[in-house]
N, C-alpha and C positions, 0 to 999 in steps of 0.2 A: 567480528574482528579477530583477525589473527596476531595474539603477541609477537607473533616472533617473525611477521610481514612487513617488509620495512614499507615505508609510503613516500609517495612521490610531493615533494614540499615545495617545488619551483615557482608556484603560484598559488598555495595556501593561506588564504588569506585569515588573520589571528580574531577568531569570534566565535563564540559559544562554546561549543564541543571539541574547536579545534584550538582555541585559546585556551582552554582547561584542561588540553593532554599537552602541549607546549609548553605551556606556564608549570605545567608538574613536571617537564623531562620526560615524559609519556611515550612521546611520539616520536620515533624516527621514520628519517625521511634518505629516500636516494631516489634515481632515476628510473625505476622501473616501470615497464612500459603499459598500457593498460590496452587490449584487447579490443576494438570494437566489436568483436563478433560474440563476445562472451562480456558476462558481468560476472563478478565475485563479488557478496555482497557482505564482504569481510572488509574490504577495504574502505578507508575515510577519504571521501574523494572532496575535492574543495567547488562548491556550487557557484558558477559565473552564470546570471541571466543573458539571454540575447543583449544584444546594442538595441534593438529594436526594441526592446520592452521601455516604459513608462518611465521618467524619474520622476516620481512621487516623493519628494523629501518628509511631506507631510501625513504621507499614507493615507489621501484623501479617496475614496473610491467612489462616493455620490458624484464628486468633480470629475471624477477617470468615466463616471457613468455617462452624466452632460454631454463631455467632450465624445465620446462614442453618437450619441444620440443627435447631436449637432453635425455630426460628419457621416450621417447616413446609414452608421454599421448596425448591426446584430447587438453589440452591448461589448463585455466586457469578460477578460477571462484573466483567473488568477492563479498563478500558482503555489502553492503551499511546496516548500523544502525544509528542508533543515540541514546546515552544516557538517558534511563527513558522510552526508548518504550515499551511496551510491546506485541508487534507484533513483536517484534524483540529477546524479551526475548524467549516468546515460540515457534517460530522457532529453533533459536539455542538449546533450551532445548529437544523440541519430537524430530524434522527433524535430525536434525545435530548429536542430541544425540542418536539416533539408529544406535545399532550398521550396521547393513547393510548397510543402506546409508551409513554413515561415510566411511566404506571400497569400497561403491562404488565411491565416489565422489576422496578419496585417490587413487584411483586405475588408475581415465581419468584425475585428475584436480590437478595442483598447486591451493592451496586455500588461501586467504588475506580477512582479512574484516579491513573495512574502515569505516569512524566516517565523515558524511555528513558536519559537517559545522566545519572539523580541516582546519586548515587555513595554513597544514605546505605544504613546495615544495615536489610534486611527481615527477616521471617519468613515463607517461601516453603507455600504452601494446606496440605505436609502436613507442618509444622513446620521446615524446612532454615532456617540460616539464612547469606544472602547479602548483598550488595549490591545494590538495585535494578536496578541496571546490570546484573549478572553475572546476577538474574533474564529480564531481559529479554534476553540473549543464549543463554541456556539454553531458554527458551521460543520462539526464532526470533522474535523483534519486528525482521524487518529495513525493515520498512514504516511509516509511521507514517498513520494510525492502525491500531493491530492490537486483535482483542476476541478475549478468552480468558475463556471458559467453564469454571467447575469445579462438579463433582459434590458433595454431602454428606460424602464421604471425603476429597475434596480431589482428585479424579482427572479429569482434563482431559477433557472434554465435547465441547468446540468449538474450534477459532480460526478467526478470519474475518479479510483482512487489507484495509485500504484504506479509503475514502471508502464506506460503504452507507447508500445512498437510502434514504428512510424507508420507501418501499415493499421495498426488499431487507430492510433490519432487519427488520420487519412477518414476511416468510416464515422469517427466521434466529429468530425469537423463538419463530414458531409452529412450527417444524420441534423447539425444545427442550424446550419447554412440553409441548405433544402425545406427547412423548417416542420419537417419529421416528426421532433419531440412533441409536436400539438395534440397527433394522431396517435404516435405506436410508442413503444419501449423502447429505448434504449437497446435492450436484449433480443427486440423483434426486430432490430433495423439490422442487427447484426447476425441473426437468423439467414435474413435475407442474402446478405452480404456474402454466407457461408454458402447458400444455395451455389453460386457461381465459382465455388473454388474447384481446380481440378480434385478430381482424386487421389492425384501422386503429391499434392500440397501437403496431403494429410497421413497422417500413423494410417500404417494399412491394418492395425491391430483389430479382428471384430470382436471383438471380447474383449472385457473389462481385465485391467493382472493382477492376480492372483497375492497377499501376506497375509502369512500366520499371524501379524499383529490382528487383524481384522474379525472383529464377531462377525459369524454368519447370522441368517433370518433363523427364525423370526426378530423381526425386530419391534420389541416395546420397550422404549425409552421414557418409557412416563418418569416422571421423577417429583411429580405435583404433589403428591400424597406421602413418598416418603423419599430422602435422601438418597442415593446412592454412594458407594464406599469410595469411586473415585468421579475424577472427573471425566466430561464426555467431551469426543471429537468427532463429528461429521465431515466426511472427505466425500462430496460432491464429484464423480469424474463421469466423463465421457468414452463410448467407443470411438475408433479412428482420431483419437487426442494424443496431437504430439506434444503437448506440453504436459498432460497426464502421464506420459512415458518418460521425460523428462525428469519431472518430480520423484519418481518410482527410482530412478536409474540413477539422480544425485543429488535429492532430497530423505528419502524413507531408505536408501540404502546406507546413507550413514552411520555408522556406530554410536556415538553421541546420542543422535536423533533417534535414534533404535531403542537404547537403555533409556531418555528421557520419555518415548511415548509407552514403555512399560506401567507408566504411572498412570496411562489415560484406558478410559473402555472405549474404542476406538470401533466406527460404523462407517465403511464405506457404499456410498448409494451409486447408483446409474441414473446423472440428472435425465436422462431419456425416457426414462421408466414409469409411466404414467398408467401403469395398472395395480402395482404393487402396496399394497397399505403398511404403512408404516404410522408406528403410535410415538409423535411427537415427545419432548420432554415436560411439554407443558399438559399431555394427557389428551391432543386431539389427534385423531385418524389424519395422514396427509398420504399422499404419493410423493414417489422420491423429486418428480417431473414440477407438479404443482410447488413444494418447498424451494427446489430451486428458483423457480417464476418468480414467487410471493417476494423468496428477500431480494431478489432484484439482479440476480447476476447473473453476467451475460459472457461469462469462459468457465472457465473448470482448466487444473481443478478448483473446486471452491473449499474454502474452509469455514469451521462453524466451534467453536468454542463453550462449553456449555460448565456451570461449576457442580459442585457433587449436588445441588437442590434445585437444578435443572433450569436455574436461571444464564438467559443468555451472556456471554462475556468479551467474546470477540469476533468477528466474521470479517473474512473477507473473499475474492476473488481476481487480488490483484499476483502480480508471479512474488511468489516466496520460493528464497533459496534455502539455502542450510543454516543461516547466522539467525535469519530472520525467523525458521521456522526455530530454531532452538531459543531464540526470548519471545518466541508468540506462546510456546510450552513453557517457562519458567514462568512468563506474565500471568499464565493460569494458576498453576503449582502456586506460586509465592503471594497469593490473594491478593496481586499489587492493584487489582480494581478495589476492592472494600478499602485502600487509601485516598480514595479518587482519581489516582494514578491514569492518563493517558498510556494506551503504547508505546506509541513513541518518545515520552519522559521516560518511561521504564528501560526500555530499547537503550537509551543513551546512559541509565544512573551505569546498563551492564556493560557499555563499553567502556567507563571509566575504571569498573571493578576489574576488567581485563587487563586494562593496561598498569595498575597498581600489581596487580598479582604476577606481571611480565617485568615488575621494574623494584624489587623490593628494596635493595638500596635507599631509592630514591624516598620509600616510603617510611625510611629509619626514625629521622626527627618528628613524625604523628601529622605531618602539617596533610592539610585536606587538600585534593587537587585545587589549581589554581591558585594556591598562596604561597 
């Protein structure tokens, strides 16, 4: 989030994240217009689900299960946001917003989106009953947006986690529909899918690019035996990857993002790479190719978050921009996992730190955001 970016307030609706820079004088707002071709993932965008989704007052989801299973479909699909994301925003605006998905996801799925940190009681797809919250941390929603897929019985299908293009949705749709996920990966439906792209779709780059942030081979990352003095980052990328060039061109050429990953010993692999031995942090032999397979992801580039004693701390391979890649590095730095700390609770404790530091006036009488 940028202090000094005004936000568009015309239909901000007053809750959580956005109720507690409001309530502080935090947040201004004007008309500015927001790009569909691009996302800035600084800005606090305010989250409206479809008209088509569920009104669940009760946040029953064994009942949203039934009702699915009663009318023929595939099951049920949820979505995880939270307030002011804007990975969340332009999801539900291109993806959700096309008409074709829309009618395809209407057509297999009961649809409910859910708010990561409401705190109210649900009924969990095969009756449990919790706290939304306590849902969504049981389910791994550490990303926001996260889509989880349930079956007729109420048995978890899918998650997919991050901002997906309407053309990624489009293949996650048909990969469940098709009923795919019986047979293959996730990441092999989408293999597939790659198969049939032209060539001019894709980076014409054959080779991987090139920063001085980056250790060369060999690479031994054991860290099982003893610590290491900083923490580890794994950057997963692809040849002919335009969103690997992407990231390179205005994610890692950041200055910010430059001086914060000085603090990391930073390993870039070629998920392609299936000859290469590379020695894990936990001390086993892998290829760059097989690690990508194992944790499940299916774009690059992918990220892998390791702390200085080689225990894992965060992964993902959803698209991170600049905002997101600077509190996925401070979430490391600042050991906010040994608090029990989610991502995305940490992600938001730093937008509030933002907009204090962008508003100090405001912060003269000591009162805490929201009071």
């Amino acid at each position: 989030m940028d202090n000094n970016r005004p936000v568009n307030c015309d239909s901000l609706r007053i809750g959580l994240l956005a109720a507690t820079l409001l309530s502080a004088g935090y947040l201004a707002c004007s008309s500015a217009a927001w790009s569909s071709d691009t996302i800035d993932d600084s800005e606090i965008k305010h989250i409206v689900y479809p008209e088509w989704f569920s009104e669940s007052p009760f946040s029953d989801l064994e009942e949203e299960v039934l009702v699915a299973r009663s009318s023929g479909k595939l099951g049920l699909m949820v979505l995880f946001t939270t307030e002011g994301c804007s990975y969340c925003y332009l999801f539900v605006r291109n993806s959700l917003g096309d008409p074709v998905l829309a009618a395809m996801v209407q057509a297999h799925f009961e649809a409910v989106g859910l708010e990561i940190f409401d705190d109210r009681e649900m009924t969990g797809p095969r009756g449990a009953p919790m706290s939304i919250k306590q849902f969504a941390d049981r389910e791994g929603a550490a990303f926001a947006p996260t889509l989880l897929f349930y079956g007729p019985d109420g048995e978890r299908l899918l998650k997919v986690v991050g901002y997906q293009s309407p053309q990624r949705f489009r293949i996650i749709l048909e990969y469940l529909i098709g009923g795919h996920f019986r047979t293959v990966t996730l990441a092999d439906f989408f293999q597939r899918d790659a198969a049939g792209v032209q060539p001019d779709a894709l980076s014409d780059g054959a080779e991987l690019r090139q920063d001085p942030l980056f250790s060369g081979p060999p690479y031994d990352l054991d860290r099982s035996a003893r610590p290491a003095r900083r923490p580890l980052l794994v950057i997963f990328e692809k040849t002919a990857c335009a969103e690997c060039d992407q990231f390179h061109a205005e994610v890692l050429s950041a200055s910010d993002v430059r001086e914060t990953l000085a603090e990391f010993e930073i390993v870039r692999l070629d998920a392609g790479d299936g000859d290469m031995g590379v020695v894990a942090p936990d001390g086993a032999t892998v290829t760059p190719a097989g690690w990508f397979e194992a944790a499940g992801f299916t774009r690059a580039p992918a990220l892998v978050f390791f702390s200085e004693d080689g225990a894992k701390v965060l992964e993902t391979d959803s698209l991170v921009l600049r905002q997101r890649m600077m509190n996925s590095l401070n979430y490391v730095l600042e050991r906010a996992y040994e608090k029990g700390w989610t991502y995305q609770r940490f992600a938001r404790s730093k937008a509030i730190e933002r907009w204090q530091a962008g508003n100090p006036r405001e912060m003269q009488d000591g009162n805490p955001p929201g009071k």
